[in-house]
N, C-alpha and C positions, 0 to 999 in steps of 0.2 A: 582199376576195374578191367581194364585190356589184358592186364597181366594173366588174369585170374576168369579171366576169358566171361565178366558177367557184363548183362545188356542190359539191364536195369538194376538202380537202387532205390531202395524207399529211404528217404532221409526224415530225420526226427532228431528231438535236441535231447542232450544227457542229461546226467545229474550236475546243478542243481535247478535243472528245466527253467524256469521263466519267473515265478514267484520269488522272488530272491531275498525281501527283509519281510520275516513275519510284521502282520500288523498292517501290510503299507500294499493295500488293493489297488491304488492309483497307480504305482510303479509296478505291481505286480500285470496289472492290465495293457498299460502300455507296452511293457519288454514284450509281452507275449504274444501283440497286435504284431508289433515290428519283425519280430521274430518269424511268426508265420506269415506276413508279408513279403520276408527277405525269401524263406523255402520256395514261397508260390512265384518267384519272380525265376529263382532258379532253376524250377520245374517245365516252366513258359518258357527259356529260354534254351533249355536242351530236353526238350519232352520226350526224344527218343530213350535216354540214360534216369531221368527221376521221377520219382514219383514222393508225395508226404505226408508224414501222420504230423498232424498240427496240433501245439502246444494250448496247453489249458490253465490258466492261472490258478487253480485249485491252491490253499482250500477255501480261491474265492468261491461260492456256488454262483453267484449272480453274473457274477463275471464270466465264468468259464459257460452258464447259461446262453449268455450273448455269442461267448466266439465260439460254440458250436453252429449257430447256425450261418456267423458270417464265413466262416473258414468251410463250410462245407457250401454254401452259397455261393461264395465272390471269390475262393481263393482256390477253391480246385481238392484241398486237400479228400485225401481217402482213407481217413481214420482221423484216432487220435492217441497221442504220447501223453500216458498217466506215470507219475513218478509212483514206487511202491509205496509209499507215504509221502504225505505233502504237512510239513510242517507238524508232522507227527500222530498226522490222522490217516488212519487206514481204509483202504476202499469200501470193504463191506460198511462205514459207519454211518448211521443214519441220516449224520448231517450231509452226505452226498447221496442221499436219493434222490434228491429230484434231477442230478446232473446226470447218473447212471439211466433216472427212468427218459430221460432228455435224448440219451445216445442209443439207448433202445428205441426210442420211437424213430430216429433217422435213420435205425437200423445201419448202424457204421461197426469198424472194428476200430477195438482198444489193445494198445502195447503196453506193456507193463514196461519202465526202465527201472531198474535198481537203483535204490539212492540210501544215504548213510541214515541208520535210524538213529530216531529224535525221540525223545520220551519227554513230553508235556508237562510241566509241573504247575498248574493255573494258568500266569500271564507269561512264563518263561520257558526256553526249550534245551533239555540236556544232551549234546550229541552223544551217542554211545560209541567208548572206545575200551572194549575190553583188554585189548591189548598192546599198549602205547606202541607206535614207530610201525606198529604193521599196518598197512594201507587199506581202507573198507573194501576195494574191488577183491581183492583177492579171498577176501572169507564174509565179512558183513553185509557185501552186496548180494549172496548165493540165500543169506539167510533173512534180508528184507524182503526178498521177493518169495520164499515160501511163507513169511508171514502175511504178505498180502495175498497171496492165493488162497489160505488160511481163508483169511479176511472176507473173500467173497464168496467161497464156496457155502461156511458157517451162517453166514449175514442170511441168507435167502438172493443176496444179490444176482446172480447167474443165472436161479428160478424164474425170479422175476422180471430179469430182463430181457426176453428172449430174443430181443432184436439186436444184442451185441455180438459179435465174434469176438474173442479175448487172443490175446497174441503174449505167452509167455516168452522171457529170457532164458536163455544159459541151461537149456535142456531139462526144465524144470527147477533149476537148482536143488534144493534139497528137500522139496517137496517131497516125492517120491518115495524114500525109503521111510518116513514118516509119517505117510498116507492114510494106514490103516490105524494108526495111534490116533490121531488125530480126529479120524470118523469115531472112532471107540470111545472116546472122550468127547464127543464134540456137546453132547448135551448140559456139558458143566460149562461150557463157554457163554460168556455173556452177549444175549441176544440169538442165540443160535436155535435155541424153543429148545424142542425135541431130540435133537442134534440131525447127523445128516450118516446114512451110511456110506459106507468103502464101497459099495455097488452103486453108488448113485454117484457119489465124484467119479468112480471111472466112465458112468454114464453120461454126464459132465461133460468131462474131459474128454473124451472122445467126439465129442457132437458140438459142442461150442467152444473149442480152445486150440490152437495150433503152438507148436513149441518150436524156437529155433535152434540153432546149434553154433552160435556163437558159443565162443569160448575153450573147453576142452572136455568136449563128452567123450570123445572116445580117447583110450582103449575102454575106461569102467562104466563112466557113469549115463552113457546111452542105455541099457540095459537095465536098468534100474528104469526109467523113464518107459524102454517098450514094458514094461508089466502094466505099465496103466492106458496106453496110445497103441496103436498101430502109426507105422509110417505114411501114412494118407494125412498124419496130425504133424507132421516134421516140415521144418523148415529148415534154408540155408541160413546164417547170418554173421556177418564180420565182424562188427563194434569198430571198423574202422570210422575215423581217424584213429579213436582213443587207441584202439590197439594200432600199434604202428604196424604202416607197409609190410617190411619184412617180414617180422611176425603174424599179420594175419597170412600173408602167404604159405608160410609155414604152417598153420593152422589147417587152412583152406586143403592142403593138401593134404593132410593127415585126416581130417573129415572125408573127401574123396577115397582115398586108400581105404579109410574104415568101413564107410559104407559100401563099397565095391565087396571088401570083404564078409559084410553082416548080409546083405541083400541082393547081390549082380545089379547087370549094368541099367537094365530096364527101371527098375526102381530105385535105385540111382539117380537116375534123369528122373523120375516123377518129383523126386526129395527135393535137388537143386534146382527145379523149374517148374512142376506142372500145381506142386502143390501151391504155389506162391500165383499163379494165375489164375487159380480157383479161388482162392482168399479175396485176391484182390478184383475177379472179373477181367482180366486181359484174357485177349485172345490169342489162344497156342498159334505158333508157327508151324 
């Protein structure tokens, strides 16, 4: 954090979040008690450096009912960490309305993490690996998370909940160049009605979604992302640990440099701090 000269983080847990054996809500409940216990103690103990988005045992609904409100009650947290599918159910799906209408009404904000897709087959779950020895982060995780964006935008769920702020990964991932396909189409999709137009997601997305920039948007794929956001919608974000030190520095720099070059210095500094204090309610310095 010193290196990289940042004065807070928001910590939250990866893939595969807190639910860990389909079927098994007792252990899925507990990890996730413990888990957001462990953040909130870390938080309390260096409250100038962290801040956390608190884990949800999804697809308990009952469960993750309950520790929304102790985790925003007793634990401090200031959001919460949605995996892009839990056990192979995707956010817009009806059986999490009542948890989606749950975090609208405490009016919090939701992070999408990326996680390896699962495809459902009754009582059993298929991990999908299209292509053996290559690693989900590097392409499966860009494209779970455009399917749960998918997922909420089509559902009505984002309509409906107005009291969320939604917090995408990885500058979109591959939402974006797929946007208007997907609004074009969206009336064939199951449970979508109507479907939804490419002027109303960017209406959306602009008004209730901020995007970080974990990963590697630029040199291309920030540009893709400004056709649907202005940078009032950008965030900074590292994926540290998982991306190691050095590499996120690397990173970290090549984001700086990039956005120096797409924007100057003043909005710049709104990207790597003012927008992230409006999100979260800190007060600028």
């Amino acid at each position: 954090m010193n290196q990289l000269k940042i004065k807070k983080s928001v910590l939250s847990m990866s893939s595969p979040a807190t639910h860990l054996t389909p079927g098994n809500d007792e252990e899925g409940r507990s990890v996730t008690r413990h888990a957001n216990i462990d953040m909130s103690k870390t938080c309390a103990d260096h409250p100038a450096h962290f801040l956390f988005f608190a884990s949800l045992p999804l697809p308990d609904v009952e469960g993750s009912l309950a520790e929304i409100d102790y985790a925003l009650d007793h634990l401090g947290a200031v959001g919460f960490q949605i995996l892009t599918n839990s056990h192979g159910i995707y956010p817009g799906d009806q059986r999490f309305s009542r948890v989606f209408d749950k975090l609208s009404e405490r009016k919090t904000i939701v992070f999408f993490h990326p996680t390896t897709c699962l495809i459902r087959h009754d009582d059993s779950l298929e991990k999908v690996t299209p292509l053996p020895g290559v690693a989900a982060p590097i392409m499966e995780f860009m494209f779970d998370s455009t399917r749960a964006l998918m997922s909420l935008l089509t559902s009505g769920t984002v309509d409906r909940c107005p009291g969320i702020t939604f917090v995408v990964g990885h500058c979109g991932a591959t939402f974006p160049p797929i946007m208007e396909r997907i609004a074009e189409f969206s009336s064939m999709i199951p449970g979508a009605g109507d479907g939804i137009s490419g002027e109303k997601i960017k209406q959306l997305l602009q008004t209730r979604f901020y995007f970080d920039l974990a990963g590697v948007p630029f040199p291309d794929q920030i540009h893709g992302l400004l056709r649907l956001v202005d940078s009032s919608r950008l965030l900074y974000g590292s994926d540290f640990p998982y991306t190691p030190a050095r590499l996120a520095e690397s990173l970290a720099k090549r984001v700086d440099d990039g956005l120096q070059g797409l924007f100057g210095s003043e909005t710049t500094q709104r990207i790597l701090l003012d927008n992230a204090q409006d999100l979260l309610g800190e007060a600028r310095e």
